[in-house]
C-alpha positions in Angstrom: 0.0 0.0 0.0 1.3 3.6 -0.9 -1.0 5.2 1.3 -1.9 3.3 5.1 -3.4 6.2 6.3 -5.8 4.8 8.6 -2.4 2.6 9.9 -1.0 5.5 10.5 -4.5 7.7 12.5 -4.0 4.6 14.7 -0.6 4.7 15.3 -1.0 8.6 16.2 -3.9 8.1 18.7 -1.8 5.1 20.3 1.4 8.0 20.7 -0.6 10.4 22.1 -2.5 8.3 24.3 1.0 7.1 25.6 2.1 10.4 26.2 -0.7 11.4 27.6 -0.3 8.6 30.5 2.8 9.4 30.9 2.3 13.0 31.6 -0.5 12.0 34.3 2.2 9.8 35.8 4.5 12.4 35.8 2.0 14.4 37.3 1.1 12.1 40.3 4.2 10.7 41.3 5.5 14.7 41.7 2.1 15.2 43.6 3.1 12.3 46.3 6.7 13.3 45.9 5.8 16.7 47.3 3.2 15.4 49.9 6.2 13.1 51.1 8.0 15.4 51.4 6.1 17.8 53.2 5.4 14.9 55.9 8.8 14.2 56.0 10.1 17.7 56.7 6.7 17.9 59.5 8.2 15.2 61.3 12.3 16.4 61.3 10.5 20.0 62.4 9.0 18.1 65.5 12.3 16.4 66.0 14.1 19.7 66.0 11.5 21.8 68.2 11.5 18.7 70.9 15.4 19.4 70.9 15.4 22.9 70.9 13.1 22.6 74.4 15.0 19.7 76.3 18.4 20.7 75.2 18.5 24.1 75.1 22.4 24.8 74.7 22.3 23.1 71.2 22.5 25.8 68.7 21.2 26.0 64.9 24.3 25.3 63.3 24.8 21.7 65.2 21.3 20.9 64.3 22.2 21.9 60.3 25.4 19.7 60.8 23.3 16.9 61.9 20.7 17.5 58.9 23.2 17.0 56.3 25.8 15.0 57.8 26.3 11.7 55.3 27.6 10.0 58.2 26.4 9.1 61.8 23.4 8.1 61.9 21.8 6.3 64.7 20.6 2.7 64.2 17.2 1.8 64.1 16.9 -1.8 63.4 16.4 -2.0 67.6 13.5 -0.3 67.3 12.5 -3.0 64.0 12.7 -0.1 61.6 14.7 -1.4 58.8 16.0 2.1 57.1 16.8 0.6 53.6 13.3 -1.1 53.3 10.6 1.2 54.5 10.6 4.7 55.4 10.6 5.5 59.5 7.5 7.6 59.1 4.3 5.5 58.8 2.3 8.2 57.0 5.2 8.4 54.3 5.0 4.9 53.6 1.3 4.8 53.1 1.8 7.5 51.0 4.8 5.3 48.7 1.5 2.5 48.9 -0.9 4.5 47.3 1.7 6.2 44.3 2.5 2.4 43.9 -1.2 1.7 43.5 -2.1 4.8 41.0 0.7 4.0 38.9 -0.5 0.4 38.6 -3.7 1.7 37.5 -2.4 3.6 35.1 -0.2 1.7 33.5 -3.2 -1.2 33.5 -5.3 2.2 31.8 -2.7 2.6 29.3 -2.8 -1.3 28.1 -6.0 -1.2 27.8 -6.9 1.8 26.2 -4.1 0.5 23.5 -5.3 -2.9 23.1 -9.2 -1.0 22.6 -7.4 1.4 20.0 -6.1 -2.1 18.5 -8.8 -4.2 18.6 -11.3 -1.6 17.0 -8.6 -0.8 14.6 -8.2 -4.9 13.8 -12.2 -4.9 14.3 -13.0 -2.2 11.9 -9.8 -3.6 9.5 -11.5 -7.2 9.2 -15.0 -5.7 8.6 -13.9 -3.7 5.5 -11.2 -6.5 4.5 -14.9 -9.0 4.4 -16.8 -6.5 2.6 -14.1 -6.1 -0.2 -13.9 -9.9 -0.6 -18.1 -10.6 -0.6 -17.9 -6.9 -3.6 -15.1 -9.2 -5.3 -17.3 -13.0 -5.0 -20.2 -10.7 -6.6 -17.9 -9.4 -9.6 -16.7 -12.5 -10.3 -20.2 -13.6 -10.4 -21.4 -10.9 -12.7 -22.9 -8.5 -10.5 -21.0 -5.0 -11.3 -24.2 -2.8 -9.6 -22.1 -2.4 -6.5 -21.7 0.5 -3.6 -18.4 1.3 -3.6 -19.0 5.0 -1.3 -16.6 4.9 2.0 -16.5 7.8 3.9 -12.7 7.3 4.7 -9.6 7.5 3.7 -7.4 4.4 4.8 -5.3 2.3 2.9 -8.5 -0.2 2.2 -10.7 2.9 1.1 -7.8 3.2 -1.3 -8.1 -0.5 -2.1 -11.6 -0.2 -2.6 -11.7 2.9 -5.0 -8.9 0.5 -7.4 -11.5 -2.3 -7.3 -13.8 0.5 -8.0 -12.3 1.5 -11.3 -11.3 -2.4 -11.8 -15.2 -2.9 -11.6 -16.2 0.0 -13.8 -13.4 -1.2 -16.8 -15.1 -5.1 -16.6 -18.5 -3.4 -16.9 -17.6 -1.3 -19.7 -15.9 -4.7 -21.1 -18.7 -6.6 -20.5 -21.2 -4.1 -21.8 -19.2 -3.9 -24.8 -18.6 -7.6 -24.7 -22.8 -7.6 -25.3 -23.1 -5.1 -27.8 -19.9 -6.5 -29.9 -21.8 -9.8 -29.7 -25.2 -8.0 -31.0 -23.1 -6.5 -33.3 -21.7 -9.0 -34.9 -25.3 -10.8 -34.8 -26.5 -7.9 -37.1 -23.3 -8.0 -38.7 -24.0 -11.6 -40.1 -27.4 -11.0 -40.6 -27.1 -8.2 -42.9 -23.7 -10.4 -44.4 -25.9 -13.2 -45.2 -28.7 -10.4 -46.6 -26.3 -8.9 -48.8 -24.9 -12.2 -50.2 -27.9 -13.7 -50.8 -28.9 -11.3 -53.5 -25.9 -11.7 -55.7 -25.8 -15.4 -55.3 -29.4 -15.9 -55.8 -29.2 -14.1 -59.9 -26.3 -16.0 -59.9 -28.6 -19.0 -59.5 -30.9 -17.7 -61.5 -28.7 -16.9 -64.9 -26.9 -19.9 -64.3 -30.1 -21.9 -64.2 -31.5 -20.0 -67.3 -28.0 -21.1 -68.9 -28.6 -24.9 -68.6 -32.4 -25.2 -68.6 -32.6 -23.5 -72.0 -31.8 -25.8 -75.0 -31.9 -23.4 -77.3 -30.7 -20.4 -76.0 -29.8 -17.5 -78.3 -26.1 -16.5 -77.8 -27.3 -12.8 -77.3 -29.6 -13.9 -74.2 -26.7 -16.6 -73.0 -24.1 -13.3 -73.2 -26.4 -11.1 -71.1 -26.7 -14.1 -68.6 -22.9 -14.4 -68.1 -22.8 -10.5 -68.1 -25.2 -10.7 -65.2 -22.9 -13.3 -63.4 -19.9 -11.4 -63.9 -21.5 -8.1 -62.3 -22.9 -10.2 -59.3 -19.7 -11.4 -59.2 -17.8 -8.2 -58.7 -20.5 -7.4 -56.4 -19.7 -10.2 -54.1 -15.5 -9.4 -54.5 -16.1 -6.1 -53.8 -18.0 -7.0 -50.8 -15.9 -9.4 -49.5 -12.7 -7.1 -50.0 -14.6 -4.5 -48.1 -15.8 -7.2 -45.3 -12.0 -7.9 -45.1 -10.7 -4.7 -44.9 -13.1 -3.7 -42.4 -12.6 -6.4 -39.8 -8.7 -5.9 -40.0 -9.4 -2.2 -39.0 -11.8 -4.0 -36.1 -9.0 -6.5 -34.9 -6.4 -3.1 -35.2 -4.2 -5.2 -37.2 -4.0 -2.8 -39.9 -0.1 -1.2 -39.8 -0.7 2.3 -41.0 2.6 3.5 -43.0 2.1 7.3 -41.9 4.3 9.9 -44.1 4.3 13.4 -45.2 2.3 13.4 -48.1 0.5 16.4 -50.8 -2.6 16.1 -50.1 -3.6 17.1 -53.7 -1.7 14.3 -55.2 -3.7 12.0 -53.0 -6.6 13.8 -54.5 -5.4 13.6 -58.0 -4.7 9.8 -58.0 -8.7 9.1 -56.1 -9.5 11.2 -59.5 -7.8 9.0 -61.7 -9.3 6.2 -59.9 -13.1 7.5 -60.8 -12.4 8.9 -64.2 -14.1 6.4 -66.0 -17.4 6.6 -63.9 -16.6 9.7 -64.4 -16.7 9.9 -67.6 -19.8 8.1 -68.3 -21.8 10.4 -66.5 -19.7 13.9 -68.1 -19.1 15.4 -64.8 -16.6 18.2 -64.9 -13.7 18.7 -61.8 -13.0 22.2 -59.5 -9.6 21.5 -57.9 -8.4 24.5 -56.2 -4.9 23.0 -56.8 -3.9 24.0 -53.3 -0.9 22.1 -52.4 -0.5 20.9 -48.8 1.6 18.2 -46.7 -0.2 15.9 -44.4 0.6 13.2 -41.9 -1.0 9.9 -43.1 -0.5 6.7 -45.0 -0.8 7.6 -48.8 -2.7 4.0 -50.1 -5.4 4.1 -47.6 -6.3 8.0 -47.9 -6.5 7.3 -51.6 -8.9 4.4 -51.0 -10.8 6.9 -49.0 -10.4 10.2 -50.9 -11.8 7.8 -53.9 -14.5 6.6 -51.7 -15.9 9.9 -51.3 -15.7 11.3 -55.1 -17.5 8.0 -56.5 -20.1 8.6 -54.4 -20.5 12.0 -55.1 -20.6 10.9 -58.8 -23.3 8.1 -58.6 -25.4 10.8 -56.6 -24.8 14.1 -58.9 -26.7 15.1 -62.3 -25.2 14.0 -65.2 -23.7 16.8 -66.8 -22.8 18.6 -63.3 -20.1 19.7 -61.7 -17.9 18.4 -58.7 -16.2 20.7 -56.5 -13.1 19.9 -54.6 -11.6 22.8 -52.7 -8.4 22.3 -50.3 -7.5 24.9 -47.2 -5.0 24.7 -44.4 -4.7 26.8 -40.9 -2.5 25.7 -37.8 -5.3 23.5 -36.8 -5.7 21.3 -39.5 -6.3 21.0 -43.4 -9.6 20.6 -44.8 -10.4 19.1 -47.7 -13.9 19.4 -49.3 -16.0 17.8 -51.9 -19.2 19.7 -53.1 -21.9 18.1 -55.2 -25.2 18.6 -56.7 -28.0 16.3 -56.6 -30.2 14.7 -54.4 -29.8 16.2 -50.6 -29.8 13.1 -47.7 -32.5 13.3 -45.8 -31.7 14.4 -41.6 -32.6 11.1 -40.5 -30.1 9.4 -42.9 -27.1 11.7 -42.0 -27.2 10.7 -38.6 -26.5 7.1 -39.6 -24.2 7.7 -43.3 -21.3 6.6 -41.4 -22.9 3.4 -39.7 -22.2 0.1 -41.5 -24.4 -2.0 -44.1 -26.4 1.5 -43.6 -28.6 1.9 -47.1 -30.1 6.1 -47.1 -33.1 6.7 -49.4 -31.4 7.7 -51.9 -29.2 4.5 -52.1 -27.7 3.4 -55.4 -29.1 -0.4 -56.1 -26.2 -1.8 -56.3 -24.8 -0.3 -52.9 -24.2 -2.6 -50.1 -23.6 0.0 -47.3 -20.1 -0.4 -46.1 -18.1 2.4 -48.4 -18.3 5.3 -46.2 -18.0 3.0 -42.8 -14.6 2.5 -44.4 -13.9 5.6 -45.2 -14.5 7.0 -41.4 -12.2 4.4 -40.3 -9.5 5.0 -42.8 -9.2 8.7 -41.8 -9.6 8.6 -37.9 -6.6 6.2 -38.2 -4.6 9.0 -40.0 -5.5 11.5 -37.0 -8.8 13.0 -39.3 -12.7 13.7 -38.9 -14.9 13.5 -41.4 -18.1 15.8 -41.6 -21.4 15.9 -44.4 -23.9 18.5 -44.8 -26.6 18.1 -47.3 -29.2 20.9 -48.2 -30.6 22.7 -50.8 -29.9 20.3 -53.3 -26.0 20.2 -52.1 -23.7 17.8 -50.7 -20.5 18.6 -48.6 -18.3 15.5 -47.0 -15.5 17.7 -45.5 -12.1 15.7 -43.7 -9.5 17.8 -41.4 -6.7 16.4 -41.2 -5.2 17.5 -37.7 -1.5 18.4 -37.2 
């Protein structure tokens, strides 16, 4: 423990009650010291005024002599007074008796009042040491809703609040535990959903292929043609499946370098041209030139991402903008189109995976911009859309 404070309270109150006894030892042995005295000096005051009146021709300074003299004194034992065993004045010795008595009953107060201070401590100790171990038997049973409030702050307090936070991290593990298992429940589901489609005019066409005898070689073409484009369709998906559950298991090894950010734009261009193309929409490219931290194959994938789906959702004949800016924030890359806006409810969940908007190409399967998010908060980005009247912004910043 870094921090036994309550350890340490007791350990105080046990010094201080110590001292504390001592002092009132102190105190009454120098109370019985003086009332011994006092006797003492009553009784050589009598001896001295009973000489003074039957021998009058002794003076003061033979008495004085006699006082302090080390030597000559008269024995006693006659008399059964044994000098070096009890005192010769009975008063004094009832008075030794008695500071012999209170400091017995002191020292008995003192050992007591410790062992209390160390039984409650042990007491109090054990109590908390038992509550900690039946909160510990409930989290390992799966019970996290626990009171973890103590007033104190010992060195088991202390020990609680860690379990505390232990507690809170297997909830949050557990919780997402749960909703990584529901996940992946819809995640199968809408797998299986998007699979099934393809495969099934696969089926189809292949079926037409060997149930017709006499086929015309136009029709058989179109069939195969219709394979080979569910086909993609289930490549593409699969890549994308793949790609995305590496970013999941954080396997992905990001090669981050200083790159232009409008060559990565130029090359996503050259990647789209022929969709391009075949829909005649014209480029704005501000031509800005900026460098950015990221890895140069996967912002491409994403940059790409982006401009294809601002194709398949502009007018044909229509015009893309694509503006780059910089501050000391970050760089902010935009691409404007026209078309169809997406609706509120559909922005909230653009970025959500197998998420199909309203305005949904057919052929989309609802994982392209998932992808894209993930590809460009791995390169230390955000990525924000804003559709209204009839326009369409998906704006990254790329943070410095």
């Amino acid at each position: 423990m870094k921090n036994k404070i309550y350890l340490k309270r007791t350990i105080i109150i046990s010094i201080i009650s110590l001292i504390l006894f001592i002092l009132l030892e102190i105190f009454i042995n120098n109370y019985f010291y003086q009332k011994y005295t006092k006797k003492y000096n009553e009784k050589i005051s009598q001896i001295v005024y009973i000489l003074k009146e039957k021998y009058t021709d002794i003076t003061d300074e033979e008495i004085a002599t006699i006082l302090n003299s080390e030597n000559n004194y008269y024995d006693l034992s006659k008399y059964g007074i044994e000098v070096e065993k009890e005192s010769i004045i009975y008063e004094n010795d009832k008075l030794i008796n008695k500071m012999v008595i209170y400091n017995i009953i002191i020292t008995g107060l003192l050992f007591a009042t410790i062992s209390i201070i160390y039984i409650f401590y042990s007491k109090n100790k054990d109590k908390k040491i038992n509550d900690i171990y039946l909160m510990i038997d409930k989290i390992s049973k799966g019970n996290y809703e626990l009171d973890f409030k103590s007033k104190s702050e010992d060195e088991l307090s202390i020990l609680r609040d860690n379990l505390y936070k232990i507690t809170l991290r297997l909830k949050e593990e557990s919780n997402n535990s749960l909703k990584d298992k529901k996940d992946l429940k819809e995640n199968l589901e809408n797998i299986s959903h998007q699979l099934k489609t393809p495969l099934t005019a696969i089926s189809i066409s292949i079926d037409n292929i060997l149930n017709s005898n006499n086929i015309k070689e136009e029709k058989r073409k179109e069939f195969l043609i219709d394979i080979k484009k569910e086909t993609n369709n289930i490549n593409f998906l699969v890549k994308s499946l793949l790609e995305l559950s590496r970013f999941d298991a954080n396997v992905i090894k990001f090669d981050r370098k200083e790159n232009d950010i409008l060559k990565i734009v130029k090359e996503s261009l050259n990647r789209v041209e022929l969709l391009r193309d075949l829909k005649n929409i014209s480029i704005e490219l501000n031509n800005n030139s900026n460098i950015i931290l990221c890895d140069y194959n996967w912002e491409v994938e994403a940059i790409s991402n982006i401009i294809k789906n601002a194709i398949e959702h502009s007018q044909n004949d229509s015009k893309i903008i694509i503006e780059i800016n910089c501050n000391n924030i970050y760089t902010s890359l935009k691409i404007i189109n026209n078309g169809n806006t997406i609706d509120s409810v559909d922005l909230k969940n653009i970025f959500k995976r197998f998420y199909k908007g309203k305005n949904s190409t057919k052929d989309s399967i609802g994982i392209g911009l998932s992808l894209v998010k993930s590809i460009v908060e791995k390169d230390n980005g955000k990525i924000f859309v804003d559709s209204s009247n009839e326009k369409t912004i998906f704006e990254i910043k790329y943070y410095k």
